[in-house]
C-alpha positions as a Markdown table, in Angstrom:
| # | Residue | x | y | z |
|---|---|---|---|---|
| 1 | Unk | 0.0 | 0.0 | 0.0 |
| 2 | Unk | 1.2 | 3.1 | -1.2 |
| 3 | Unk | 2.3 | 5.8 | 1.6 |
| 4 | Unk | -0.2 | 8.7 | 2.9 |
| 5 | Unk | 1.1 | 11.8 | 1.5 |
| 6 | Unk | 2.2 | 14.4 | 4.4 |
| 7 | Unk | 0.5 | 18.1 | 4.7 |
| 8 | Unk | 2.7 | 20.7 | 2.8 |
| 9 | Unk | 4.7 | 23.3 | 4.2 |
| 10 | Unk | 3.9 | 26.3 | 2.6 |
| 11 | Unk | 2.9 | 29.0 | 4.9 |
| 12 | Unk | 5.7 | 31.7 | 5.7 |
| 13 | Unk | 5.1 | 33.9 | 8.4 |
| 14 | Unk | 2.8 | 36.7 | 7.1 |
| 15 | Unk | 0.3 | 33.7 | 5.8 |
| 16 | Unk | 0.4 | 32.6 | 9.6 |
| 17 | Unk | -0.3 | 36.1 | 10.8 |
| 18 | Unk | -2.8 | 36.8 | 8.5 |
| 19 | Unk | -4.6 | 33.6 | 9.2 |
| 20 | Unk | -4.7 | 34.3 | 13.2 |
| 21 | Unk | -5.8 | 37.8 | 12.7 |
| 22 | Unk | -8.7 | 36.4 | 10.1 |
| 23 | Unk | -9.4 | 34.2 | 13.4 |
| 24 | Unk | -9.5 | 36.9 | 15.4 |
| 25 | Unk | -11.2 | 40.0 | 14.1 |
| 26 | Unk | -13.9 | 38.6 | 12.7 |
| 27 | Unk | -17.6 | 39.5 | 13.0 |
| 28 | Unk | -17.2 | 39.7 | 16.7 |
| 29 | Unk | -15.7 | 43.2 | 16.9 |
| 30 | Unk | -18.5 | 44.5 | 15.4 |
| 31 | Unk | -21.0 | 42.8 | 18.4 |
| 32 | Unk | -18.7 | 42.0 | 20.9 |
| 33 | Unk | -18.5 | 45.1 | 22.4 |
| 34 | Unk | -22.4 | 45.7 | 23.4 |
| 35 | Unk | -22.4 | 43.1 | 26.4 |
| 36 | Unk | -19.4 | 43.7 | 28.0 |
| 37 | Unk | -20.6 | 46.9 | 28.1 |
| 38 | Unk | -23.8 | 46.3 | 29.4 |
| 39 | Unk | -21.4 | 43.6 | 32.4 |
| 40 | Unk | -19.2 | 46.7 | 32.9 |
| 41 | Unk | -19.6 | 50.2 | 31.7 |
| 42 | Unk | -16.1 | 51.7 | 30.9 |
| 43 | Unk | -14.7 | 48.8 | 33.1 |
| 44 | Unk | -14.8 | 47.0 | 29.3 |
| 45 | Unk | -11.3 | 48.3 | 28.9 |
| 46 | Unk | -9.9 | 47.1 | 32.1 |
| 47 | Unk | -12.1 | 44.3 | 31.2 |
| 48 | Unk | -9.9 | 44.6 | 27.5 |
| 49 | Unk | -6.7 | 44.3 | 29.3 |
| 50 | Unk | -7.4 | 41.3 | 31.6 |
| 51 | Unk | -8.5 | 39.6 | 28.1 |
| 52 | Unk | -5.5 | 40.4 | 26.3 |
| 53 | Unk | -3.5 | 39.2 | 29.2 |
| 54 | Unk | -5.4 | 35.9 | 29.9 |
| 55 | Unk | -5.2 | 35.6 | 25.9 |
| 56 | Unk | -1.0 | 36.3 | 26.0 |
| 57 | Unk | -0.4 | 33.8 | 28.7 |
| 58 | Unk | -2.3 | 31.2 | 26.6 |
| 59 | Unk | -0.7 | 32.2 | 23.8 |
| 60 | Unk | 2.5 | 31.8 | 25.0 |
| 61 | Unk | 1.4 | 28.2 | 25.9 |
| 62 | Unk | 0.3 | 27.5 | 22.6 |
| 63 | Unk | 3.5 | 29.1 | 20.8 |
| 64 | Unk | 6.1 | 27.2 | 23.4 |
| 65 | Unk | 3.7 | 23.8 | 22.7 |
| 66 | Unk | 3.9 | 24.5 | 18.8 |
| 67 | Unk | 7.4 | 25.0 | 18.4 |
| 68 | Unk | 8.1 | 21.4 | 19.8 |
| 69 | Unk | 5.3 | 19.8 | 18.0 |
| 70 | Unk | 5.2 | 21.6 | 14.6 |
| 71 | Unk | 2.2 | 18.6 | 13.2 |
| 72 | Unk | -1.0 | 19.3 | 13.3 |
| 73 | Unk | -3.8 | 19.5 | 16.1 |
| 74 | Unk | -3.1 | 22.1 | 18.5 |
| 75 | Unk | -3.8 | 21.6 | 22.1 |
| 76 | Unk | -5.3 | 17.6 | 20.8 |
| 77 | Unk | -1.6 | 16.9 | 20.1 |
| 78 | Unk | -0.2 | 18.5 | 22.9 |
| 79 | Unk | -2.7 | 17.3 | 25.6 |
| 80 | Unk | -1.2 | 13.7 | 24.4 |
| 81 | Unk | 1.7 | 14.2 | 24.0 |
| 82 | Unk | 2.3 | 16.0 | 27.6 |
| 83 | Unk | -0.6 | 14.6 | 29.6 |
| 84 | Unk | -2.0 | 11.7 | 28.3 |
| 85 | Unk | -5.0 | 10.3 | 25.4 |
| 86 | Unk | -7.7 | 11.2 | 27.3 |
| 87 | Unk | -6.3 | 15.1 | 28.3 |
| 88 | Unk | -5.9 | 15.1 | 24.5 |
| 89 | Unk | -9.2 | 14.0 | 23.9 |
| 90 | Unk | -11.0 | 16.7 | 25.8 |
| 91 | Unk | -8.8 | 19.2 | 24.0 |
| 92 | Unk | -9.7 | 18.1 | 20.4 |
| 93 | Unk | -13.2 | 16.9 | 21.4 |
| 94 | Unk | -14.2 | 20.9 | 22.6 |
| 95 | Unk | -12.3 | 22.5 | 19.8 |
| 96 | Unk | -14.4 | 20.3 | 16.8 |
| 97 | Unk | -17.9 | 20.5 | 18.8 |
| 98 | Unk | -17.4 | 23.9 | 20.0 |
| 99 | Unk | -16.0 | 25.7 | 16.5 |
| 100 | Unk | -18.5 | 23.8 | 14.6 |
| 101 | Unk | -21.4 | 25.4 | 16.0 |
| 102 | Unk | -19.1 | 28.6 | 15.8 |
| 103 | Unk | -18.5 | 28.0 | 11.9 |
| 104 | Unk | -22.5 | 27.7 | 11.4 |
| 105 | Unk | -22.9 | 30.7 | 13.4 |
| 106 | Unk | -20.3 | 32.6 | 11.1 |
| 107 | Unk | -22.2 | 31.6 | 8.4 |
| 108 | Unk | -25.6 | 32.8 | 9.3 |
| 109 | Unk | -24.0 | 36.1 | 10.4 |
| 110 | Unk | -22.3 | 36.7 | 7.1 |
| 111 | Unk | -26.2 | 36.0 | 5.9 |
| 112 | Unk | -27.8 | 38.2 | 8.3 |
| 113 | Unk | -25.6 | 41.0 | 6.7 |
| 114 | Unk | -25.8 | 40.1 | 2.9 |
| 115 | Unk | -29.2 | 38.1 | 2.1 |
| 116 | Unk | -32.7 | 38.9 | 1.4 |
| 117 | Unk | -34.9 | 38.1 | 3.6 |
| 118 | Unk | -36.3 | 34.2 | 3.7 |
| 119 | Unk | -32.7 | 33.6 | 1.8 |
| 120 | Unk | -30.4 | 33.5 | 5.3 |
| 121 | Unk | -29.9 | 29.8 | 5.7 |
| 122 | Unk | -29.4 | 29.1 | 1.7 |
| 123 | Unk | -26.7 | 32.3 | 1.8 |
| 124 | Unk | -24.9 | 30.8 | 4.7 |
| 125 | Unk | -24.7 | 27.3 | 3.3 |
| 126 | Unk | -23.3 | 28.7 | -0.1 |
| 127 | Unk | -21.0 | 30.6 | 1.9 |
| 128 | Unk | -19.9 | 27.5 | 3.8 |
| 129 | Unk | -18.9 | 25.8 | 0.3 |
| 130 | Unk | -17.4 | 28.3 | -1.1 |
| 131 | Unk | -15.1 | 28.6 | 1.7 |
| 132 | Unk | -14.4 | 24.8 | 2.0 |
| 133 | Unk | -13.9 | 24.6 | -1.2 |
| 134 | Unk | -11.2 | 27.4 | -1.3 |
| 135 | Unk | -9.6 | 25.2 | 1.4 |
| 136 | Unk | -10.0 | 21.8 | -0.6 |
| 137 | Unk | -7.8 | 23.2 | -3.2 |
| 138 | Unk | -4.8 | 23.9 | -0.9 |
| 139 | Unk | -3.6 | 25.7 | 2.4 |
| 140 | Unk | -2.2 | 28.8 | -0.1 |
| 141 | Unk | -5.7 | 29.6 | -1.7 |
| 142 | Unk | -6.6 | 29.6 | 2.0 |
| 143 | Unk | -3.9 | 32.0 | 3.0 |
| 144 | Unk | -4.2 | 34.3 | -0.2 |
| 145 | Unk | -8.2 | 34.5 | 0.3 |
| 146 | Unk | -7.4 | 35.2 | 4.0 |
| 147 | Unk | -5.1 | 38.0 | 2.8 |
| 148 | Unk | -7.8 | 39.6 | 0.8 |
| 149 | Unk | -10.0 | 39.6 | 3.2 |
| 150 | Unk | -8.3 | 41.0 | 6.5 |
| 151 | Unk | -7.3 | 44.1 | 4.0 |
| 152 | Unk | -11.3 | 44.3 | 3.5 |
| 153 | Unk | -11.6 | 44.3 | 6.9 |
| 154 | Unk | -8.8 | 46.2 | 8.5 |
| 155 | Unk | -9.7 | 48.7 | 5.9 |
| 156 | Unk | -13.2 | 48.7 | 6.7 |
| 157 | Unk | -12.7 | 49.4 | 10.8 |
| 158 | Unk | -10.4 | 52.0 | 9.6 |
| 159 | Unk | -12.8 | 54.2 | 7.5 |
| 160 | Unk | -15.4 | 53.4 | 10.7 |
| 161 | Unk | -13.0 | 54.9 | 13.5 |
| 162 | Unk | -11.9 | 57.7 | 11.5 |
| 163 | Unk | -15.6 | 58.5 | 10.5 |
| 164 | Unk | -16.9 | 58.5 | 14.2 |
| 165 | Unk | -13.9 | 61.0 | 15.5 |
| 166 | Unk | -14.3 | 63.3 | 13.0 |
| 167 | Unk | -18.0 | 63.1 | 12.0 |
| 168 | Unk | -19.7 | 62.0 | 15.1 |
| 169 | Unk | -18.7 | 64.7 | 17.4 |
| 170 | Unk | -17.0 | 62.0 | 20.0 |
| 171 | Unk | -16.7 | 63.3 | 23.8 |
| 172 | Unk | -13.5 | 61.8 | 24.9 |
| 173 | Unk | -14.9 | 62.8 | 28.5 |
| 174 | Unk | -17.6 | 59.9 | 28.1 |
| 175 | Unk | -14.9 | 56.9 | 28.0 |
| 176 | Unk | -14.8 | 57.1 | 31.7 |
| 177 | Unk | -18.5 | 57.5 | 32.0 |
| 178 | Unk | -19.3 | 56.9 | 35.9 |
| 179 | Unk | -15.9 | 55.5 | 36.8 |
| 180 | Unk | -13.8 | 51.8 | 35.3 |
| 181 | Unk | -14.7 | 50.5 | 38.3 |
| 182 | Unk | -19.0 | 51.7 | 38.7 |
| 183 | Unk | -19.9 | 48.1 | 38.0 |
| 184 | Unk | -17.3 | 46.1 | 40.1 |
| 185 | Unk | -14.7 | 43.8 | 39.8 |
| 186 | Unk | -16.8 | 40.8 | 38.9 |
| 187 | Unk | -18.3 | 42.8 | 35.7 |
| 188 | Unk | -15.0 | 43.6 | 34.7 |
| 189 | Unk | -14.8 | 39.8 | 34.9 |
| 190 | Unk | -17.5 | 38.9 | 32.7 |
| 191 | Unk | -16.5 | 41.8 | 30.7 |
| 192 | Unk | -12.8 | 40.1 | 29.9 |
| 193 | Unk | -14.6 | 36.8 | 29.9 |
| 194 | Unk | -17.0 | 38.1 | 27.3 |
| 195 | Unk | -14.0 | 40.1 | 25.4 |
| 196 | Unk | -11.8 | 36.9 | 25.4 |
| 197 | Unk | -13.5 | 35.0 | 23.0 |
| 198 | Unk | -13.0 | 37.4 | 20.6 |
| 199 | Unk | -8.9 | 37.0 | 21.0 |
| 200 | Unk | -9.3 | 33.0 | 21.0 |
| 201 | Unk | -8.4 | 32.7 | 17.4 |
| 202 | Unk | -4.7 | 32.6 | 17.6 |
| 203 | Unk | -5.1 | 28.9 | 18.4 |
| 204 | Unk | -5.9 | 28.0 | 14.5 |
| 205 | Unk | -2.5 | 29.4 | 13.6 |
| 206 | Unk | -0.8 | 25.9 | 15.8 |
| 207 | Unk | -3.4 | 24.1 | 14.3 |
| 208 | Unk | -1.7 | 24.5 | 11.4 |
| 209 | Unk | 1.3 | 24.0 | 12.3 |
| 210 | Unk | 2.4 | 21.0 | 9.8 |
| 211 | Unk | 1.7 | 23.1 | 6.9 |
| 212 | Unk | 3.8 | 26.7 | 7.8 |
| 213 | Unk | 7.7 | 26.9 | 6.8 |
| 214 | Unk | 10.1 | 26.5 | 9.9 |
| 215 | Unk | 8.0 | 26.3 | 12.5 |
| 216 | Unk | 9.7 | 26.2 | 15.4 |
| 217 | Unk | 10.5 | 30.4 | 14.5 |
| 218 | Unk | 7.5 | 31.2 | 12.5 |
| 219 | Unk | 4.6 | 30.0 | 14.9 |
| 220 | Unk | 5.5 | 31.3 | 18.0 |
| 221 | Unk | 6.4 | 34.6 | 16.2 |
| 222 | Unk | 2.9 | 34.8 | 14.0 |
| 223 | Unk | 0.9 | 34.0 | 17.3 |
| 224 | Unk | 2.2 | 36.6 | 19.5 |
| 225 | Unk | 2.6 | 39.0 | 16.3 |
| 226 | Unk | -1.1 | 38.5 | 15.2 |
| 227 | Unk | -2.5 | 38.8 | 19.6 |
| 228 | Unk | -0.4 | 42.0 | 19.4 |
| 229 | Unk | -2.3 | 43.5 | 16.0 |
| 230 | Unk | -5.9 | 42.0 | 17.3 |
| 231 | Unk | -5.6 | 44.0 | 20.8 |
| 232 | Unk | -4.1 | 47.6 | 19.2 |
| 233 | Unk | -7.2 | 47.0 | 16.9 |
| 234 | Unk | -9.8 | 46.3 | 19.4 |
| 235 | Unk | -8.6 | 49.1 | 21.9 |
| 236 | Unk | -8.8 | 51.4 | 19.4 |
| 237 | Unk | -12.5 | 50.4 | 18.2 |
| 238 | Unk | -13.6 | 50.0 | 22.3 |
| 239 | Unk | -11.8 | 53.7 | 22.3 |
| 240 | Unk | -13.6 | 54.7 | 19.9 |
| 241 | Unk | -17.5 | 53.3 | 20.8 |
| 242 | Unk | -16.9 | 54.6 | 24.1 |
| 243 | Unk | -16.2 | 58.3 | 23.2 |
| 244 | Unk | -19.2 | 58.2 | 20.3 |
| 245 | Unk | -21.5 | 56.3 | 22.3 |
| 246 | Unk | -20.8 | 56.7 | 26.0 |
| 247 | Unk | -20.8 | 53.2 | 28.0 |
| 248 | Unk | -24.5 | 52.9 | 28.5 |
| 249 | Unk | -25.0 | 53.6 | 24.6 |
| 250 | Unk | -22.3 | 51.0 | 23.7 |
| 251 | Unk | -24.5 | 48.7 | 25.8 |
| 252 | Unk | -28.0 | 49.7 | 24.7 |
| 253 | Unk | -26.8 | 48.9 | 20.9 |
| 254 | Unk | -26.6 | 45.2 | 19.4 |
| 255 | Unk | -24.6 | 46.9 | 16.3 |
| 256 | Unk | -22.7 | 49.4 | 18.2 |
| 257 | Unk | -20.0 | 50.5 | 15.3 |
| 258 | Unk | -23.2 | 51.1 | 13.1 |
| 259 | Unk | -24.9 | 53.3 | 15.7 |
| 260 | Unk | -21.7 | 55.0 | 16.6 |
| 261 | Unk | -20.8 | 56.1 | 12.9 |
| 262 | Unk | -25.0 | 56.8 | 12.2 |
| 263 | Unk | -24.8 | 59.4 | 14.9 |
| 264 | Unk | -23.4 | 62.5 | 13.4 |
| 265 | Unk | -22.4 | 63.3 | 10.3 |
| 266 | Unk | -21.0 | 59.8 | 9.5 |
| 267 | Unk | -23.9 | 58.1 | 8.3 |
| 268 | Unk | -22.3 | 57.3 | 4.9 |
| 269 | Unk | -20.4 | 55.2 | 6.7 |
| 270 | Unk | -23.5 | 52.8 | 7.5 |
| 271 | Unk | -23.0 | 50.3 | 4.5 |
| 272 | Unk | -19.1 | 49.9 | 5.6 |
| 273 | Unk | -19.9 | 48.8 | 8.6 |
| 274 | Unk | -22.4 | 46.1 | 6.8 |
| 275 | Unk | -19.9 | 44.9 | 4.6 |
| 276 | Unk | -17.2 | 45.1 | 6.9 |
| 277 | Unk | -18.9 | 42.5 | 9.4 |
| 278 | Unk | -20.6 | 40.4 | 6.0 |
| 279 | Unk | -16.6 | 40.3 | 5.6 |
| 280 | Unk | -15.3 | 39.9 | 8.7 |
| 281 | Unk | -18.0 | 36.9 | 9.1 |
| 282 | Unk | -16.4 | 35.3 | 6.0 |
| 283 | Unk | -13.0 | 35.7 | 7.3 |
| 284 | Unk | -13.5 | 33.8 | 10.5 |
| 285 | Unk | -15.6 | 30.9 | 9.0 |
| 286 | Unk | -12.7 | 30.4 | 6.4 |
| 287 | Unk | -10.3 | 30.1 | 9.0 |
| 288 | Unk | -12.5 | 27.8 | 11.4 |
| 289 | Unk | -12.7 | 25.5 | 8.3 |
| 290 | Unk | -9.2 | 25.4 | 8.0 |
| 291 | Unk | -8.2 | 25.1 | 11.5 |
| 292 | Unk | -11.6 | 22.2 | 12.4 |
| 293 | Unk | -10.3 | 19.8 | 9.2 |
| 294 | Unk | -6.5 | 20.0 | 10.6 |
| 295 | Unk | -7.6 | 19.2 | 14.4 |
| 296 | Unk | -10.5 | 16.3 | 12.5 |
| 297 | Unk | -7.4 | 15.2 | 10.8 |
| 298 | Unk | -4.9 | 14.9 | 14.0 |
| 299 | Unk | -7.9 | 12.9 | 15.8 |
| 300 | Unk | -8.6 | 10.9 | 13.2 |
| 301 | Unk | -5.1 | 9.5 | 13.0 |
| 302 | Unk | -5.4 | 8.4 | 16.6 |
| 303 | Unk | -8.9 | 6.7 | 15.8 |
| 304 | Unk | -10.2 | 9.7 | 18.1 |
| 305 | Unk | -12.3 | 10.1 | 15.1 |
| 306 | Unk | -13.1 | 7.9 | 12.4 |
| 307 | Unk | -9.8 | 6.7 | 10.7 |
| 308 | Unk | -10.9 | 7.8 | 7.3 |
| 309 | Unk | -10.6 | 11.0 | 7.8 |
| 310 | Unk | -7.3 | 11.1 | 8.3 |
| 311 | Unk | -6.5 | 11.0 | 4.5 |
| 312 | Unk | -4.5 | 13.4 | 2.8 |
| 313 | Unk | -5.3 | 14.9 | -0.6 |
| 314 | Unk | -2.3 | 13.7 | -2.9 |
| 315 | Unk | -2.0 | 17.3 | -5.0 |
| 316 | Unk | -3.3 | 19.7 | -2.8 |
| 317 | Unk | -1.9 | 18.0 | 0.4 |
| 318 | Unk | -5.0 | 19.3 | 2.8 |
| 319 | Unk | -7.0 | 16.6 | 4.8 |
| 320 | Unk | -9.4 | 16.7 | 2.1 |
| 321 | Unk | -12.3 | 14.3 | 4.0 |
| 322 | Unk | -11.9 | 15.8 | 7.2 |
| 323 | Unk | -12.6 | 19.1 | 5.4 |
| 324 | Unk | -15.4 | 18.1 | 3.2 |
| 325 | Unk | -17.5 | 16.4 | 6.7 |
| 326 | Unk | -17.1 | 19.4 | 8.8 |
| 327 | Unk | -18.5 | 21.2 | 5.5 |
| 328 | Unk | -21.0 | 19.0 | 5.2 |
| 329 | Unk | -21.7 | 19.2 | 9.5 |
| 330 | Unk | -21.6 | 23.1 | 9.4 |
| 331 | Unk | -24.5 | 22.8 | 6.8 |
| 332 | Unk | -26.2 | 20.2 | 8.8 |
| 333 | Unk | -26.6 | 22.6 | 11.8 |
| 334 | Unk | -27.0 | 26.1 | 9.7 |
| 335 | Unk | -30.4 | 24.1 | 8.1 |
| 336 | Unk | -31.8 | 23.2 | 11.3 |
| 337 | Unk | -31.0 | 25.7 | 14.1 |
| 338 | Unk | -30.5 | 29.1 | 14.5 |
| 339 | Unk | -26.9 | 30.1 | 15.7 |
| 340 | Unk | -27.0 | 33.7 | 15.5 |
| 341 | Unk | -27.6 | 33.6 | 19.3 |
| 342 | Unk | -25.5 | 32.3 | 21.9 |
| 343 | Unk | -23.5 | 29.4 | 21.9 |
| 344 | Unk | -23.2 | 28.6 | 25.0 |
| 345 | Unk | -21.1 | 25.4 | 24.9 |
| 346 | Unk | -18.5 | 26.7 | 22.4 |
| 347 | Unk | -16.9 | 29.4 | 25.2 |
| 348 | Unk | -16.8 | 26.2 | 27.4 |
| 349 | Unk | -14.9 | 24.4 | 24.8 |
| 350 | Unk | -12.5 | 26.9 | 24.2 |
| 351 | Unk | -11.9 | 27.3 | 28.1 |
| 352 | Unk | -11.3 | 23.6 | 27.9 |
| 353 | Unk | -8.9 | 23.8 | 24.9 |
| 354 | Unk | -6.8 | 26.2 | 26.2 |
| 355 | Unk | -6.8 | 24.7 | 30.0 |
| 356 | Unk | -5.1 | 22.1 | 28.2 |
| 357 | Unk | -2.8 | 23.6 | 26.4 |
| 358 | Unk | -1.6 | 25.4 | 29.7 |
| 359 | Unk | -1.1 | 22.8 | 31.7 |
| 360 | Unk | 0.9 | 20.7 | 28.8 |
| 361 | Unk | 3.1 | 23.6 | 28.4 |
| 362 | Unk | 3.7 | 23.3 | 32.2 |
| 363 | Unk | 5.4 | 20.1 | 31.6 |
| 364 | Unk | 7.8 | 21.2 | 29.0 |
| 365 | Unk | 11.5 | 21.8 | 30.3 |
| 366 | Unk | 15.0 | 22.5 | 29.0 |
| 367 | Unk | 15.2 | 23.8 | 25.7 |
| 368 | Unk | 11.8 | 23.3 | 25.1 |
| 369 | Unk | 10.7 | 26.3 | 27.8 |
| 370 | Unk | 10.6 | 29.4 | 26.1 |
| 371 | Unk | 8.3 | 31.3 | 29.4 |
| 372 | Unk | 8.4 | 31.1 | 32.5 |
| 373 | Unk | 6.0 | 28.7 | 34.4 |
| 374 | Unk | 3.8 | 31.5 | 35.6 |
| 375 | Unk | 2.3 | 32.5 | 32.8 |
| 376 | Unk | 1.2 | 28.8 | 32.2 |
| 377 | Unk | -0.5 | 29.2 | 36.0 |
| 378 | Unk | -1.8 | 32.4 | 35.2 |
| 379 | Unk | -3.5 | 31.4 | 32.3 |
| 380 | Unk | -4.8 | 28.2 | 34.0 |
| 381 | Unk | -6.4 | 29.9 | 36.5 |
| 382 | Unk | -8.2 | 32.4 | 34.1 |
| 383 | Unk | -10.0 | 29.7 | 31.9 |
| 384 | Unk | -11.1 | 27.9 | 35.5 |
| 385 | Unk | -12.2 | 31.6 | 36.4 |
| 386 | Unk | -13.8 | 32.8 | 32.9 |
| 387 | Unk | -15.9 | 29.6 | 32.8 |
| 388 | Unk | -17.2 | 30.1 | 36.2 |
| 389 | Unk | -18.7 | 33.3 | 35.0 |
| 390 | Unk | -20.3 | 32.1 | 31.9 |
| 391 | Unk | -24.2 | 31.6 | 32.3 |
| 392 | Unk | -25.1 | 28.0 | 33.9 |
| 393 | Unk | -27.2 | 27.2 | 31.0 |
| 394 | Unk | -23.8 | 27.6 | 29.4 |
| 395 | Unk | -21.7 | 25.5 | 31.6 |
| 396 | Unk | -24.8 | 22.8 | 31.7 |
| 397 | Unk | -24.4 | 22.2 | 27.9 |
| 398 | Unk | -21.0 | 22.6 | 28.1 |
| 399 | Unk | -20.7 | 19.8 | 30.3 |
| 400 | Unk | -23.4 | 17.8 | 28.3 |
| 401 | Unk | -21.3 | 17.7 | 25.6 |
| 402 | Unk | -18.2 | 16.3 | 27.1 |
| 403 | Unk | -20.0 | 13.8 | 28.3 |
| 404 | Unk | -21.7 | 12.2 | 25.0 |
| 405 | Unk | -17.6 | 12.7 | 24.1 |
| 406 | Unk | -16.6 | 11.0 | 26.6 |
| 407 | Unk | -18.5 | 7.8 | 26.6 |
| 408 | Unk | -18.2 | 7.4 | 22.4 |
| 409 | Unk | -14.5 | 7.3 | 23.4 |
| 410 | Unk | -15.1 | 4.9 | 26.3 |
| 411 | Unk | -17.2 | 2.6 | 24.1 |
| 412 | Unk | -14.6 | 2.6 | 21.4 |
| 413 | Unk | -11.9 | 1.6 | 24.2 |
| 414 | Unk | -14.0 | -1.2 | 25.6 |
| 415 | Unk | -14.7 | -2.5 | 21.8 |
| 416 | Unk | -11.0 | -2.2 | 21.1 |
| 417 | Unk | -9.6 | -4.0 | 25.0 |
């Protein structure tokens, strides 16, 4: 039997960039904003902060991790590598449940933004081929379609910022509104728990880790690179909404960055803001696509997931079934539910992922260790904290999930003993 063909390096590091910040800033910067207002007034950007933080020391996890395991699978490989199969498992099992329902969700919001009404869900699942089958065809239509759109985008929340200070009479007196701290310490809490979310996409830039050039020197530099870009960007928008909008008008919006720029003389604006988030919703589903078939692929080599999708196109080198079933699942869920609501057991997921990845990096000595140990506790600590403040329904599902996980895996063991 002829050998499975290996993923392609062909990612350098602005491709790896690119692709975290496509992860990143996406549709959530134009929503994200409006509860985490509404948890903490101006506390938001002490609530910013604690996120970027929480998001550095888990970043620096993930970079430290990815340098020594440059295949693919993020925190799935890690956990197994570091911990054990079953810390692994949880890792991977949150990341493909969770960013599934986070790929439909992208999908419908691109929708929201673009499609006649009654057309939504036929929109989004068009947009969910398209995109898969930019990724079918190789990891460097991903990363030039990525590039495209994070100018689009970039641009976009460029034209919107400069439009509300110099059309929209902004107050910089209202960014402290009644105080940072009016709300309290646990609203800045849900604040940064809310606001961390929208930082958590520098994880698909390890997932990808077999397919970028040198990776022991281009991922941990893309990841921190692309966390450094995503928070200058978000400070300056929360900046920005605050002195427009005041805190209690960030919170009383659902489409802050529209309101902001409608309220003065910016209004002409309004339409960039729609395509900016119709664009913004592509970028992010594009790179969940990429990033869920690379992590399908790295379980499905250690029968975590069905074996067959663990084959490998033999041109375009990308784990062509793993891509075309989470296609095929994102549809599934787009046609039956609707997911531009909360998704309660996604955050949990993450929280998981990333709890991993901290404590496999907290194993990791010698010339492996590239930060100190206290950023690995720190970050630790803050997923264990930021899950305790999502909503129980949240944490119920959350938990739900991991368990159906958990016994397929323990029912495949059993069948295998």
């Amino acid at each position: 039997m002829s050998e499975t063909p290996a993923l392609a390096r062909r990612l350098g590091t602005v491709d790896a960039v690119l692709i975290g910040l496509g992860s990143m800033i996406g549709a959530g910067v134009f929503a994200a904003f409006t509860p985490a207002a509404a948890a903490a007034g101006s506390g938001l950007l002490i609530g910013l902060l604690v996120a970027a933080f929480v998001a550095f020391c888990n970043a620096s996890s993930s970079a430290q991790l990815a340098a020594a395991y440059p295949a693919s699978g993020g925190s799935y490989l890690y956990g197994r590598e570091r911990i054990g199969p079953w810390a692994g498992f949880l890792a991977g099992w949150g990341f493909v449940i969770g960013k599934t329902a986070s790929a439909a969700a992208m999908a419908m919001t691109f929708a929201a933004y673009v499609a006649p009404p009654g057309w939504e869900r036929p929109v989004a699942i068009l947009a969910v081929i398209s995109l898969a089958a930019v990724n079918y065809h190789g990891i460097t239509r991903t990363a030039r379609l990525t590039r495209i759109l994070m100018v689009l985008v970039l641009a976009a929340l460029t034209i919107i910022v400069a439009a509300c200070w110099t059309g929209s009479s902004p107050d910089p007196g209202k960014i402290a509104g009644e105080g940072l701290l009016a709300h309290g310490w646990y609203g800045i809490l849900q604040s940064a728990g809310l606001l961390f979310f929208a930082f958590a996409g520098y994880a698909r830039i390890a997932t990808l880790s077999e397919e970028v050039r040198e990776p022991r020197r281009t991922i941990p530099r893309a990841i921190l690179i692309a966390l450094a870009v995503t928070a200058v960007v978000y400070a300056a928008v929360a900046v920005t909404l605050l002195a427009t909008l005041g805190p209690s008008g960030v919170a009383a919006e659902p489409a802050p960055l529209a309101a902001a720029v409608a309220s003065g003389d910016a209004g002409w604006a309004t339409p960039v803001v729609r395509a900016g988030a119709a664009v913004a919703a592509l970028g992010a589903l594009l790179a969940l696509i990429a990033g869920l078939g690379r992590t399908s692929l790295a379980m499905a080599r250690e029968h975590d997931l069905p074996h067959w999708l663990a084959a490998v196109h033999r041109r375009y080198r990308v784990p062509h079934r793993a891509e075309v079933t989470v296609a095929v699942a994102i549809c599934g869920i787009i046609a039956v539910a609707d997911l531009r609501g909360a998704i309660g057991f996604s955050s949990f997921g993450v929280l998981i992922y990333y709890l991993v990845a901290n404590v496999a990096a907290f194993t990791q000595n010698g010339a492996d260790r590239r930060y100190p140990r206290v950023f690995q506790v720190l970050g630790a600590l803050a997923c264990v904290a930021l899950a305790a403040t999502l909503p129980l329904p949240s944490i119920v599902a959350g938990a739900a999930v991991f368990a159906v996980g958990i016994v397929l895996r323990g029912i495949r063991l059993a069948r295998a003993s």
